[in-house]
C-alpha positions in Angstrom: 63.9 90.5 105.2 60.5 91.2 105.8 58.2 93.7 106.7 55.7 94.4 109.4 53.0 92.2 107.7 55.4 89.4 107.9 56.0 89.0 111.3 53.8 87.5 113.8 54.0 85.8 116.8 52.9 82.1 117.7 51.2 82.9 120.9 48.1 85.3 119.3 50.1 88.2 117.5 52.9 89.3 120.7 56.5 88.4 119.9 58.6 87.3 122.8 59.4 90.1 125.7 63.1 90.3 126.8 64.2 92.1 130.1 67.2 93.9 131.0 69.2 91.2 132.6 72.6 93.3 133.2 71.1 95.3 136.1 71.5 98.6 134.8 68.7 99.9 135.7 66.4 101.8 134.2 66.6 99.7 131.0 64.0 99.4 128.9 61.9 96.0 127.6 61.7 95.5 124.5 59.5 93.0 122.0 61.5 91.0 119.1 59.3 90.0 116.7 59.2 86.2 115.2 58.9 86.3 111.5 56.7 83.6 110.1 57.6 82.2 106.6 54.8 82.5 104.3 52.3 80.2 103.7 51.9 80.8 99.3 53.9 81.6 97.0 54.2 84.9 94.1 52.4 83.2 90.7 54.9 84.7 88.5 52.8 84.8 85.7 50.1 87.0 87.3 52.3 90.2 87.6 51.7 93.0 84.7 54.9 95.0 84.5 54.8 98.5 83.9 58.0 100.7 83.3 58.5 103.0 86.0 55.4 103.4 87.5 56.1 102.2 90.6 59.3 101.0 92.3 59.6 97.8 91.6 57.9 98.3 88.3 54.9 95.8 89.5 51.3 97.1 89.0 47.7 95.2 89.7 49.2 92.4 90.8 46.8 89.1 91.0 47.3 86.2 92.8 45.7 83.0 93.8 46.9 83.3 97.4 48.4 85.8 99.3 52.3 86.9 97.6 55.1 86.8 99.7 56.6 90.4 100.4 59.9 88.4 100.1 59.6 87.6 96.5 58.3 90.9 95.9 61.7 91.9 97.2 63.2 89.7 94.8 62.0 91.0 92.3 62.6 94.4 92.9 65.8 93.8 93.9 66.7 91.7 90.7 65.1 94.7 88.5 67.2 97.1 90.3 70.0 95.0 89.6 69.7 94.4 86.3 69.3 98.4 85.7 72.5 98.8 87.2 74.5 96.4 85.0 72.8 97.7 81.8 74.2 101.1 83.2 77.4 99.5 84.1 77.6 97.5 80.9 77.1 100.4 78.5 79.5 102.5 80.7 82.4 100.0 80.3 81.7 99.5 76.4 81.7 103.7 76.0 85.5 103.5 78.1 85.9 100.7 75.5 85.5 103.0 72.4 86.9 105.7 74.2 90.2 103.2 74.8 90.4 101.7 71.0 90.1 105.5 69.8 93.1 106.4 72.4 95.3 103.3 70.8 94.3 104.1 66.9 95.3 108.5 67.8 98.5 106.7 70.1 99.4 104.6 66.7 99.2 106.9 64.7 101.1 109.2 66.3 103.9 106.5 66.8 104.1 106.0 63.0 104.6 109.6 62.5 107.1 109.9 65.3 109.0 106.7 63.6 108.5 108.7 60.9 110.5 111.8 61.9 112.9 109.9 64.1 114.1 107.8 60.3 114.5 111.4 58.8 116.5 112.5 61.6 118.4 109.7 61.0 119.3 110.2 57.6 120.2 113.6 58.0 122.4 112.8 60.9 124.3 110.5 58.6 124.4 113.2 56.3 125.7 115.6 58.2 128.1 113.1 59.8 129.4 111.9 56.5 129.9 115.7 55.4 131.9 116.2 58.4 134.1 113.8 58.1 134.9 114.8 54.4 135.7 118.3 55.8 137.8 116.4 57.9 139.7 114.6 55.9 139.8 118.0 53.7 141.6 119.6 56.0 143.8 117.4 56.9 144.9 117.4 53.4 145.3 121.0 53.4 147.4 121.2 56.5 149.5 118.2 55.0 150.1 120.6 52.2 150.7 123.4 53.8 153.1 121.9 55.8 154.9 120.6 52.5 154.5 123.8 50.9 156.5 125.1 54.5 158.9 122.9 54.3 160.0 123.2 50.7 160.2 127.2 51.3 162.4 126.3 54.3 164.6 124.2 52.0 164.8 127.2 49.0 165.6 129.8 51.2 168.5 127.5 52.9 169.6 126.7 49.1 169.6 130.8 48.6 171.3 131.6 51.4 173.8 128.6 50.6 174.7 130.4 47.4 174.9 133.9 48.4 
């Protein structure tokens, strides 16, 4: 990863010519460049950060030799970074709240539904015990109306016995 200022070539500043060996014709040469690694390194303690003045946040920088773009880069890269996981950590902690105030609304609204459902239940077993009293009432009633039947049947026959 360099730049234009990085790359040089060993033989007085040309890089190395390739020709079109395919035979196509009409092809084009073209220079590759040899990049060069850099003879000093980035004094880290020379760089005055400024907020967002620039890209990579680095303004009047000194140094004792030449700074390698590389580790300008770096640091660039590592500042862009580290914006994007403050952004991705505060993002995660707001889905975070936004999940424990779902649970406590979903729990609550579970005990209220248990709630209802144990009151449903005890008037079910209300109702249920009330019909089976009415039930058993009227089975009672039949069984007396049937007796009531069949001692009527049994007067009359005595009646019509005697007359």
């Amino acid at each position: 990863m360099g730049t234009a200022s990085s790359l040089v070539s060993p033989a007085g500043g040309v890089g190395e010519v390739i020709e079109d060996t395919y035979g196509g014709g009409g092809g084009e040469a073209c220079e590759i460049p040899v990049e060069v690694k850099p003879k000093a390194r980035l004094l880290r303690g020379s760089l005055r950060r400024v907020g967002a003045s620039r890209p990579g946040g680095l303004i009047g920088a000194s140094f004792k030799s030449t700074a390698s773009v590389q580790e300008l880069e770096c640091v660039a890269e590592y500042e862009r970074l580290k914006k994007e996981y403050e952004i991705f950590r505060v993002s995660k902690n707001n889905e975070v709240a936004s999940m424990v105030k779902k649970e406590a609304k979903l729990d609550r609204e579970n005990k209220r539904l248990r709630a209802e459902l144990q009151a449903l239940q005890k008037t079910y077993q209300k109702i249920l015990r009330e019909k089976e009293s009415a039930l058993e009432a009227k089975y009672q009633a039949m069984e007396r109306a049937a007796t009531f039947e069949h001692d009527r049947d049994k007067v009359k026959r005595q009646f019509k016995y005697l007359s």
